[in-house]
C-alpha beads as a LAMMPS data file, in Angstrom:
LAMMPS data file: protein, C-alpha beads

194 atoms
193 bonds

1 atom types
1 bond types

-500.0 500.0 xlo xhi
-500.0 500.0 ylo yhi
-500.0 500.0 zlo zhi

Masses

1 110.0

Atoms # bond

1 1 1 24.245 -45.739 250.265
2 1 1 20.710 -47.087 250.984
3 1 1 20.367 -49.584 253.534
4 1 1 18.122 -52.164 253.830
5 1 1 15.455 -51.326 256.778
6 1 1 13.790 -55.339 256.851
7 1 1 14.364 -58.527 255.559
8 1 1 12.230 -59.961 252.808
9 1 1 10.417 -62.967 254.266
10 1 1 8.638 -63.676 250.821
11 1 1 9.099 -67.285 250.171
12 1 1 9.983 -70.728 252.045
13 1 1 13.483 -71.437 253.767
14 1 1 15.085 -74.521 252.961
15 1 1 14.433 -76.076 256.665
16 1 1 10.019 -75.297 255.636
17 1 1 10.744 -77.250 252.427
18 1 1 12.338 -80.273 254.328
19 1 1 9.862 -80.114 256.753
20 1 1 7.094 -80.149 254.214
21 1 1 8.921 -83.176 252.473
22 1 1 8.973 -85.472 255.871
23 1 1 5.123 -84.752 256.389
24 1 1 4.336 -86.090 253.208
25 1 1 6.160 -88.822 253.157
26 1 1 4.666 -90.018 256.624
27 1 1 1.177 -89.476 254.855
28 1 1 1.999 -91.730 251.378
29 1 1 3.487 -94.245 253.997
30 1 1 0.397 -94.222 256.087
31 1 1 -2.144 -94.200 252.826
32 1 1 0.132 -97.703 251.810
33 1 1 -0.956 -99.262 254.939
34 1 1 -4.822 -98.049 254.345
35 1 1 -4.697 -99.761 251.125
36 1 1 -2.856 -103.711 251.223
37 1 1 -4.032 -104.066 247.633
38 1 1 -0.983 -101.362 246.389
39 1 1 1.885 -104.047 248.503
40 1 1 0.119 -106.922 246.907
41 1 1 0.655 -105.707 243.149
42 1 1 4.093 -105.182 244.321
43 1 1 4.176 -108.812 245.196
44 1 1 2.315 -110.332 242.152
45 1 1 4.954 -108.320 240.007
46 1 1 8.197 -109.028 241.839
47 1 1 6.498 -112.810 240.826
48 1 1 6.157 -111.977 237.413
49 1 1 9.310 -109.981 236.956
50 1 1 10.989 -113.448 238.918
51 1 1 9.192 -115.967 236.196
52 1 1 9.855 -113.961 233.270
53 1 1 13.701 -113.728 233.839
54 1 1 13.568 -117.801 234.547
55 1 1 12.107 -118.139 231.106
56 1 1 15.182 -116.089 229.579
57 1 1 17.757 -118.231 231.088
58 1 1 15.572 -121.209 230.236
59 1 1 15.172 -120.425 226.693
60 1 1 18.785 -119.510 226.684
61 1 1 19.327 -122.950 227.401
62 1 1 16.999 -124.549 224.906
63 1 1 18.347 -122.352 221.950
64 1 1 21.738 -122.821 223.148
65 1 1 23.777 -123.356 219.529
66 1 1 26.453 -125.547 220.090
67 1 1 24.030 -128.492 221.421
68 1 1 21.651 -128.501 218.063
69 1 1 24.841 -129.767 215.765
70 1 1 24.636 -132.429 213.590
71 1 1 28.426 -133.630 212.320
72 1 1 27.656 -135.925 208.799
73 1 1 30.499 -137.140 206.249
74 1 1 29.547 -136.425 202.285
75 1 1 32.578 -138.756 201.526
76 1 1 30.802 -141.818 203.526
77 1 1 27.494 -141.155 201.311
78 1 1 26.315 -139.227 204.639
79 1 1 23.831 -136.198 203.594
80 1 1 22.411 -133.170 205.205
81 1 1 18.766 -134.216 206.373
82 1 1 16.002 -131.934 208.894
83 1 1 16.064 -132.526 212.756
84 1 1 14.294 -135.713 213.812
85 1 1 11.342 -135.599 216.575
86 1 1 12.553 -139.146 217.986
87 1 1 14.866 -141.691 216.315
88 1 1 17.644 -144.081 216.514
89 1 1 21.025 -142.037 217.492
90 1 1 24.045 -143.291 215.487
91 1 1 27.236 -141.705 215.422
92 1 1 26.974 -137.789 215.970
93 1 1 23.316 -137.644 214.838
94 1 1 21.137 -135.804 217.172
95 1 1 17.396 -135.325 217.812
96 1 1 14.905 -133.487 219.993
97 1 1 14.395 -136.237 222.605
98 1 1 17.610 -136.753 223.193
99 1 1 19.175 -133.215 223.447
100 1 1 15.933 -131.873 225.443
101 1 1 16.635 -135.038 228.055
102 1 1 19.845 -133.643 228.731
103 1 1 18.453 -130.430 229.272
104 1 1 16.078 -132.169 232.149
105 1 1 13.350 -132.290 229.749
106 1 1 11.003 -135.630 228.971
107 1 1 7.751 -136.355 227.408
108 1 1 4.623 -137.231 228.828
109 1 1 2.862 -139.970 227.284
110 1 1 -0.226 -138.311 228.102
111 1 1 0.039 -134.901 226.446
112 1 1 2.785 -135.088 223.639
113 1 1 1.947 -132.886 221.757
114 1 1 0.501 -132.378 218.190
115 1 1 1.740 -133.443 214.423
116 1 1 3.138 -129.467 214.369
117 1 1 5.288 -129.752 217.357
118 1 1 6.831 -131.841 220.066
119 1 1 6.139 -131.248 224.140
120 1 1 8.650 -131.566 226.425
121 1 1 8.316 -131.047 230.466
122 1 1 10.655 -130.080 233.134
123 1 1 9.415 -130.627 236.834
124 1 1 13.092 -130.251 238.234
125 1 1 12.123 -127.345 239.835
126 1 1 10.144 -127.116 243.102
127 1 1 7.772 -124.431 242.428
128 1 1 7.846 -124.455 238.574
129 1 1 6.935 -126.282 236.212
130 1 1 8.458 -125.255 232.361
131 1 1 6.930 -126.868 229.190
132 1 1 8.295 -126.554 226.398
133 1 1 6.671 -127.137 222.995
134 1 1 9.636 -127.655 219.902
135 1 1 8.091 -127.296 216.487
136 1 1 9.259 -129.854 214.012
137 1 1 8.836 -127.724 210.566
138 1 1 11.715 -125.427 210.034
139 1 1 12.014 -122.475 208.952
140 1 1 14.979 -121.045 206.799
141 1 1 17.580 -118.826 207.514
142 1 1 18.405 -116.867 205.864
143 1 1 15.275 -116.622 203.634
144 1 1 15.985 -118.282 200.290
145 1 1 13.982 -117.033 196.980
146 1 1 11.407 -119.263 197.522
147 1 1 9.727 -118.516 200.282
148 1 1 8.463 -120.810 203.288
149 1 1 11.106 -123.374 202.094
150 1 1 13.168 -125.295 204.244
151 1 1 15.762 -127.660 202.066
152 1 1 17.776 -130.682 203.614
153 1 1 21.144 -129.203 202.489
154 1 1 20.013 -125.782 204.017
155 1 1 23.135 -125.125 206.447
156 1 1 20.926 -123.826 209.517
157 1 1 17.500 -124.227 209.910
158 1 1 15.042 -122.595 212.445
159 1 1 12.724 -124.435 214.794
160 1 1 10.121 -122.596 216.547
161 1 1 10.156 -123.364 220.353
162 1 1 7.380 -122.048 222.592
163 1 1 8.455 -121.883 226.631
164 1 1 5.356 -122.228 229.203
165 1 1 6.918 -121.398 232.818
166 1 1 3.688 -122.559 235.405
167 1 1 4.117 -121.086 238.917
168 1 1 2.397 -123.664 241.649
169 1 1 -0.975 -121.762 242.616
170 1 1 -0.500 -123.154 246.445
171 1 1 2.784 -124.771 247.383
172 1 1 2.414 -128.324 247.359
173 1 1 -1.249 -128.268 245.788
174 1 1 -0.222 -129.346 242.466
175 1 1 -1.950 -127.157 240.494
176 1 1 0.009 -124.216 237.603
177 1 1 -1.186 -121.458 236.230
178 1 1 0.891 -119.772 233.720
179 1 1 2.821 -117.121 234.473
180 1 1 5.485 -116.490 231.886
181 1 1 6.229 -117.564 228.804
182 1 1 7.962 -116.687 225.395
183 1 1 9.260 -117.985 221.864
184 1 1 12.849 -118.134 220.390
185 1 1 14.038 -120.386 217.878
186 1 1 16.632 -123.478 217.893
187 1 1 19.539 -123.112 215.200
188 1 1 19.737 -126.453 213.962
189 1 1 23.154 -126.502 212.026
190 1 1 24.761 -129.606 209.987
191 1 1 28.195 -129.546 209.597
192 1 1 30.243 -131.784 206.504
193 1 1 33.540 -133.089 207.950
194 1 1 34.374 -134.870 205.243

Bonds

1 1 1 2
2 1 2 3
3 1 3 4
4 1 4 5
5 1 5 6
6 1 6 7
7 1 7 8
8 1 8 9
9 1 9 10
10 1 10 11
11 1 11 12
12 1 12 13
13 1 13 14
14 1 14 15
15 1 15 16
16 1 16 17
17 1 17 18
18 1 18 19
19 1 19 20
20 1 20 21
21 1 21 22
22 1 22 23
23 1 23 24
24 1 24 25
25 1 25 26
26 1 26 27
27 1 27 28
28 1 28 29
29 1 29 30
30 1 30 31
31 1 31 32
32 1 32 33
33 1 33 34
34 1 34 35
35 1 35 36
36 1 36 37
37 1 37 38
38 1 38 39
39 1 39 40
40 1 40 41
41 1 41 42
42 1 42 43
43 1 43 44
44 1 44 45
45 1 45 46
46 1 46 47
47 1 47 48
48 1 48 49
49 1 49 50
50 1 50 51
51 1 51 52
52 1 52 53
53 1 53 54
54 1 54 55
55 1 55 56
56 1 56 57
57 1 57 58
58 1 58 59
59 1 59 60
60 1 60 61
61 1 61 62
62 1 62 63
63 1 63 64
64 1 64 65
65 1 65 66
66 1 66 67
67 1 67 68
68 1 68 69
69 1 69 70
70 1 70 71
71 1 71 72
72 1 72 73
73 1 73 74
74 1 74 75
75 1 75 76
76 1 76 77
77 1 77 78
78 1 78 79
79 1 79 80
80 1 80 81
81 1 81 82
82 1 82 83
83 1 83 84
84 1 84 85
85 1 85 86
86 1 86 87
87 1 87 88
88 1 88 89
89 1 89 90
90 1 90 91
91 1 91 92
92 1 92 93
93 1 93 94
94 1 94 95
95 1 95 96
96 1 96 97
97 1 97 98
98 1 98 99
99 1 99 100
100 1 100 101
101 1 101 102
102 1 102 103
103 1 103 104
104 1 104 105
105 1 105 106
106 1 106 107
107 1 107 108
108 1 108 109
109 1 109 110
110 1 110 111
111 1 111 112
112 1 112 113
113 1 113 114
114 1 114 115
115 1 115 116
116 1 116 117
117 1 117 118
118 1 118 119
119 1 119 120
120 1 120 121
121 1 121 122
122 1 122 123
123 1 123 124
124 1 124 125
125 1 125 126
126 1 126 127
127 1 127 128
128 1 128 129
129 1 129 130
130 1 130 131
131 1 131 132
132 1 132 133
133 1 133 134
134 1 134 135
135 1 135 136
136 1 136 137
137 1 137 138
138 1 138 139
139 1 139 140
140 1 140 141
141 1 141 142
142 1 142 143
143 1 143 144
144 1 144 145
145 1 145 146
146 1 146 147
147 1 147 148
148 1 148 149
149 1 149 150
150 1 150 151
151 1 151 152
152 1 152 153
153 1 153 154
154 1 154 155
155 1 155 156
156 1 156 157
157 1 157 158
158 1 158 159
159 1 159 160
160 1 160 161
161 1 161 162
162 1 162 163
163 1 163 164
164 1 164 165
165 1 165 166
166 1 166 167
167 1 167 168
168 1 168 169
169 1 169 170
170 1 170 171
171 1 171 172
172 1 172 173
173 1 173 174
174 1 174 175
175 1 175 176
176 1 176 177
177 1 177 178
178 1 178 179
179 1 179 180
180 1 180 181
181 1 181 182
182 1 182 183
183 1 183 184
184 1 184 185
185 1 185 186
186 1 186 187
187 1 187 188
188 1 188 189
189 1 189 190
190 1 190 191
191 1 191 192
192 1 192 193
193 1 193 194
């Protein structure tokens, strides 16, 4: 039998690797504090990341399905007609201003919006401001043969919204800039009880 005369120091040992981990990670934490501008992108996208989840739940809300349903009667005469902008509410009939003001949302008289869509703004929150523009063409679903048509006795139809969430630029300056928004689409559904 052979014995080994010396050890084989070829190589690190686990304690040198360790070691070499701790030293490093002192430096990268020390570089962070050269340079503010790397915690300040962390900030500006923990904002983001913050706005953009608001606009989820908020256009979760909008689109929510069971609050865009029109009940009619075909036995009273009653027939299946397109979401109305504004209008006299009788009965079950619904419209945009009416189910957006219970979602916290009114119009402003000074910027409502365009013959394509409706605007509708929410300043119930402190530091945000959400606009939300509802457009009041349809769009079918699913897609019939013709396409780009939207019929009255269509079952569902689609309405484009557009969500704006504003972040305050300064607390208390009164001033937005955007900082999130997105697009879904209300289900408008009209349901016969005769």
């Amino acid at each position: 039998m052979r014995k080994c005369s010396g050890s084989n120091e070829k190589g690190l040992t686990l304690v040198e690797v360790l070691a070499a981990l701790v030293i490093l990670g002192i430096l990268f934490v020390g570089i962070m504090t050269i340079f503010p501008q790397m915690t300040l992108f962390n900030e500006k996208t923990e904002a983001k990341l913050d706005t953009m989840n608001l606009a989820r739940q908020e256009m979760a809300n909008i689109s929510d399905g069971t609050l865009w349903v029109r009940e009619y009667d075909s036995s009273l005469g009653e027939n299946p007609d397109f979401l109305q902008a504004i209008g006299p509410v009788a009965g079950t009939d619904i419209n945009m201003k009416t189910v957006m003001s219970s979602l916290s949302y009114n119009k402003n008289t000074a910027d409502p919006g365009t013959a394509d869509y409706e605007r509708f703004y929410n300043t119930s929150s402190a530091d945000y401001l959400f606009i939300a523009d509802v457009y009041t063409q349809c769009e079918p679903f699913p897609p019939p043969p013709a396409a780009g048509s939207c019929e009255p006795t269509d079952l569902v139809k689609l309405h484009k919204v557009h969500l704006k969430v504003l972040m305050e630029t300064q607390p208390g300056s009164g001033t937005y800039r955007v900082s999130s928004e997105t697009f879904s689409y209300i289900p408008y559904k009209e349901i016969d009880i005769k």
